[in-house]
Each structure stands twice: as C-alpha cells, then as structure tokens.
SEDREN-436373 format. One record per residue: x, y, z of N, C-alpha, C in turn. Coordinates in steps of 0.02 Angstrom, whole numbers, plus 50000, padded with zeros to 5 digits. Each point is the difference from the previous one (the first is absolute). Example, Ala and Ser with C-alpha at 12.3 -4.5 7.8 and 13.67 -1.06 7.14 Angstrom:
2
50660,49716,50390,49955,50059,50000,50045,50060,50000
49982,50053,49964,50042,50059,50003,49961,50055,50037
This chain:
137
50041,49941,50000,49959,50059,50000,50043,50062,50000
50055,49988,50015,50047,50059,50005,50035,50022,49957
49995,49935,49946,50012,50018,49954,49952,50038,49936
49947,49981,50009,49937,50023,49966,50009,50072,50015
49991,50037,50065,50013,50038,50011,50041,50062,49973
50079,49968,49996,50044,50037,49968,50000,50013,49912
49979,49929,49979,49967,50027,49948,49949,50049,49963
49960,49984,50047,49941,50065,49976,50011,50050,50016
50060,50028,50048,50034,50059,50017,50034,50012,49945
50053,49958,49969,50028,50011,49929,49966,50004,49959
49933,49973,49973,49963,50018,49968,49961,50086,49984
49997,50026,50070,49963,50044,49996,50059,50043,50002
50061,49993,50006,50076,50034,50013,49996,49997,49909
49999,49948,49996,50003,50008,49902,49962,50046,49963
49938,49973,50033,49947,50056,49936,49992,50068,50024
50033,50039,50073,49994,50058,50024,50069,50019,49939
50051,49973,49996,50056,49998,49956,49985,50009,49927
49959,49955,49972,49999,50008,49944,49938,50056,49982
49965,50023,50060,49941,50056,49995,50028,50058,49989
50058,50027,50028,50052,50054,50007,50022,50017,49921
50039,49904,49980,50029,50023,49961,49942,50016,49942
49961,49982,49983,49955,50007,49947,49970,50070,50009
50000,50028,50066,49972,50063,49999,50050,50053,49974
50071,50012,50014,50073,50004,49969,50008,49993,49936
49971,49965,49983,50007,49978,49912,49961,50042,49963
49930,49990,50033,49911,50051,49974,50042,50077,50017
50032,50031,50047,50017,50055,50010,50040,50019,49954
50039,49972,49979,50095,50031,49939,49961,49972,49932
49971,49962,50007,49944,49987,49930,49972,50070,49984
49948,50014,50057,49956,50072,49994,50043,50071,49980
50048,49991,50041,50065,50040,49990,50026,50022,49934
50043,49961,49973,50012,49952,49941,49945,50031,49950
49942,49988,50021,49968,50011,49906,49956,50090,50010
50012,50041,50062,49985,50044,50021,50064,50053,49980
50055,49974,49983,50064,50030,49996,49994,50013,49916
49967,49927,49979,50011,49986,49940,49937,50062,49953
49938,50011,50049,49952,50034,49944,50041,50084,50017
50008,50020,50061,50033,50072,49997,50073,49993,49946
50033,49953,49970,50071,50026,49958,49930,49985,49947
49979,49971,49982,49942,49995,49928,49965,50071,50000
49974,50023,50051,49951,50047,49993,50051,50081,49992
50072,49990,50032,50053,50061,49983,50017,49994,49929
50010,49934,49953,50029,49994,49950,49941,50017,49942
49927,49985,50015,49955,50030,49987,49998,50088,49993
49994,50029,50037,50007,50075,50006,50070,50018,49971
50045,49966,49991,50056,50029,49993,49998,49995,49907
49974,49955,49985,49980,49982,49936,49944,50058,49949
49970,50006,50077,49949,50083,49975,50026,50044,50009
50037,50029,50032,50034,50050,50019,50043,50013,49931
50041,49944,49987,50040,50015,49949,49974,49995,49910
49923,49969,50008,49979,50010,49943,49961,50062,50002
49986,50059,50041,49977,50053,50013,50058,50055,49968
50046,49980,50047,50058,50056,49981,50034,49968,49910
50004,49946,49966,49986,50019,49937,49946,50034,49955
49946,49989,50020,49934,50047,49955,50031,50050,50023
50012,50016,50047,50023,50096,50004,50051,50009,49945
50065,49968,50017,50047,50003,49969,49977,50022,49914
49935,49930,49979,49999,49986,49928,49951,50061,49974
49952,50019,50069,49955,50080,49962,50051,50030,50014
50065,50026,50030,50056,50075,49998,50023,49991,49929
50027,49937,49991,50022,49997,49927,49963,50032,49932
49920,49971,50011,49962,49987,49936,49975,50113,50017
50005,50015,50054,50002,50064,50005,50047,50052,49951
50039,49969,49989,50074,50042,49969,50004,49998,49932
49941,49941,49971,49972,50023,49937,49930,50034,49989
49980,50027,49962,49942,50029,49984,49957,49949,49988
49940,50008,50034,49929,49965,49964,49993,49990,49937
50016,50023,49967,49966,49998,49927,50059,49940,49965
50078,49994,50034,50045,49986,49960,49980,49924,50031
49986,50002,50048,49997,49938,50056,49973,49933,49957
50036,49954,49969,49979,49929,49972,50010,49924,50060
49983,49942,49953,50047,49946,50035,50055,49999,50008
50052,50020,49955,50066,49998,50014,49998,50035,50038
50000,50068,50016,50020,50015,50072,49964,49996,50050
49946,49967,50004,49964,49980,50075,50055,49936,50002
50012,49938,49960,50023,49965,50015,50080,50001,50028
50034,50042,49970,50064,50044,50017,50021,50026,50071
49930,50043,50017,50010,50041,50069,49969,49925,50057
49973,49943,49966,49994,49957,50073,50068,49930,49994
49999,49980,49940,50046,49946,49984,50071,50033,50016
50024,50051,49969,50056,50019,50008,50014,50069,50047
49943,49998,50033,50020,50049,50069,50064,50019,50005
50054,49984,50042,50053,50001,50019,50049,50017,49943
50009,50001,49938,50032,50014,49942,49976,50067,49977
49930,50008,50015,49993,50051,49983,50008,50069,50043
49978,49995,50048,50027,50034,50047,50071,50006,50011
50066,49961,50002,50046,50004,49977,50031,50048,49927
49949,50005,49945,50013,50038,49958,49972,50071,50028
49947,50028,50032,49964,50062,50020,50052,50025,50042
50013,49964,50032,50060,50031,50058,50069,50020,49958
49997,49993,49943,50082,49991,49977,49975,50090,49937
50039,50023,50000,49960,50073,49970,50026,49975,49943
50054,49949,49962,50039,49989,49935,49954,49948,49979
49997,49948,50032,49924,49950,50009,49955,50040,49948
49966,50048,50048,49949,50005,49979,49996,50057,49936
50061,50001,49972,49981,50044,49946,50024,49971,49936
50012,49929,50014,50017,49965,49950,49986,49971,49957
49976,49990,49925,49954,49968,49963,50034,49943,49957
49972,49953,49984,50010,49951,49928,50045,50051,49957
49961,50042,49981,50032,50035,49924,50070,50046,50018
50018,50015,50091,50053,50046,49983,50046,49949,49996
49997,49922,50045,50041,49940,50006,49989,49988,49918
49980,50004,49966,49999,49970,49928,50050,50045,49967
49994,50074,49991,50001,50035,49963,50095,50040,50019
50006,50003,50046,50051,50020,50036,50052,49966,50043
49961,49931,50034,50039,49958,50028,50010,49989,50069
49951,50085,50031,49967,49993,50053,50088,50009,50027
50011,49998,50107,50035,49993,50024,50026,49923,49986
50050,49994,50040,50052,49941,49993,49964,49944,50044
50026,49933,49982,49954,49944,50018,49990,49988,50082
50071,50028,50019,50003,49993,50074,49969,50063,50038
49986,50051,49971,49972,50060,50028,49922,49982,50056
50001,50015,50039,49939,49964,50042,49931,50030,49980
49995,50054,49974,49935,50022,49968,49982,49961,49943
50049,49966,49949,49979,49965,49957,49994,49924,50036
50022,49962,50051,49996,49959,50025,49936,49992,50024
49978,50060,50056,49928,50000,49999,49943,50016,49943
49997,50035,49936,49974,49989,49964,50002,49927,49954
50062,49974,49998,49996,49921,49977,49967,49944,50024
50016,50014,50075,49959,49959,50051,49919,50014,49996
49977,50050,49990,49921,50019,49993,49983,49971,49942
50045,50011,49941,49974,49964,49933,49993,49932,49999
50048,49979,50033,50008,49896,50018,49938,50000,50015
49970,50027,50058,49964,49985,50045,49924,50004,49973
49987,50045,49955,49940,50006,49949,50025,49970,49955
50035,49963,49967,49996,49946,49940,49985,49936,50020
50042,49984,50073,49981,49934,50040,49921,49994,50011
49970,50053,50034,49954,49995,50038,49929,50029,49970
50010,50044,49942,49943,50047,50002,50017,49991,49907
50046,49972,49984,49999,49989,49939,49932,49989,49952
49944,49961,50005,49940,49986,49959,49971,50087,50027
49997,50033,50068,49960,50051,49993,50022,50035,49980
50073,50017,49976,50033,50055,49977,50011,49998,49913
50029,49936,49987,49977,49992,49937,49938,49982,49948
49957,49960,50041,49932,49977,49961,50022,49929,49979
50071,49969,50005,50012,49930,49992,49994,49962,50060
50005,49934,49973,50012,49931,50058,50056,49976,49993
C-alpha cells in the first residue's frame, strides 16, 4: 500500500509537471505568433508608407511636365524610372541635354556624370517603358 501510495504521488507529481509544462509551451506559442503578427503588421505599413511616398515622388515628377505634353511614356518614366530621373532633374547638364545635341555635336565626354546620368535615364526608358515610349513590343 505504500507503495500505491508513492505512486499516485508520482503520478499527480507527473501530470502537475507536465500541466506546467504544457502551459509554458501554450504561453511562448501565444508569444511566438503575437511577435509574429506585430513584425507582419510593421512590414505591412512599412510597405504603405513606402508605396505612398512613391505616388508623391511619381505626381512631383509628372508635375515638371505640362498637362497637355503628359503621355504614357512619361507617366511610365516618372514611376518605372523614378530614381534616374530625378537623378537627371537634379543634375542642371542632365537636364538640358537632348538626343539631337548628343547626335549632332557629341554632347560632353562619356565619363562626364551629366551624360552618365542622362544615359542611365535613357537605359532605363528603353528597358522599362520601351513599348510606351515607342509604340513597339
């Protein structure tokens, strides 16, 4: 009987044991996927946040041309190639640079960074915006 005893003491020594640990487990579980929706729900907003601050970016751009001139190629220009283009606006040699004076004259030298950033803007609308700028596929 004394031994019966000590058993059902270990018994209830066990499942007070394994009650703990399962409650321990349910807790860093709850934890765990509570950790997991706040980095989802930051990477969320951060995802809006930063697709907010491009539409700004892409209406300042589509601003700096006139309404009337305003097509697909350059809606597609001022959002696809954001960053190139703005890179050319900021550059005052950039931005006064055309196809025909690089054709006609030879434009600055290859390494000159105003023509670098105007080269880079052109890549960047032939890659990207090519069918809206030309009318091909």
């Amino acid at each position: 009987m004394a031994k019966e005893k000590s058993s059902i003491k270990e018994i209830v020594i066990n499942l007070l044991i394994l009650a703990a640990a399962g409650g321990i487990l349910a807790w860093r579980y709850n934890d765990c996927k509570e950790k997991e929706q706040q980095a989802e729900q930051a990477a969320q907003e951060a995802r809006a946040a930063e697709a907010k601050e491009h539409e700004q970016r892409t209406n300042a751009c589509l601003k700096t041309v006139p309404e009337a001139e305003r097509n697909d190629c350059t809606r597609c220009t001022c959002s696809a190639c954001l960053d190139a283009v703005e890179a050319c606006e900021a550059d005052k040699g950039c931005r006064s640079m055309s196809l025909n004076t690089l054709l006609e004259d030879g434009g600055p030298p290859a390494d000159d960074p105003a023509r670098i950033r105007y080269e880079s803007r052109a890549a960047c609308m032939l890659a990207k915006c090519n069918q809206a700028c030309t009318g091909k596929k």
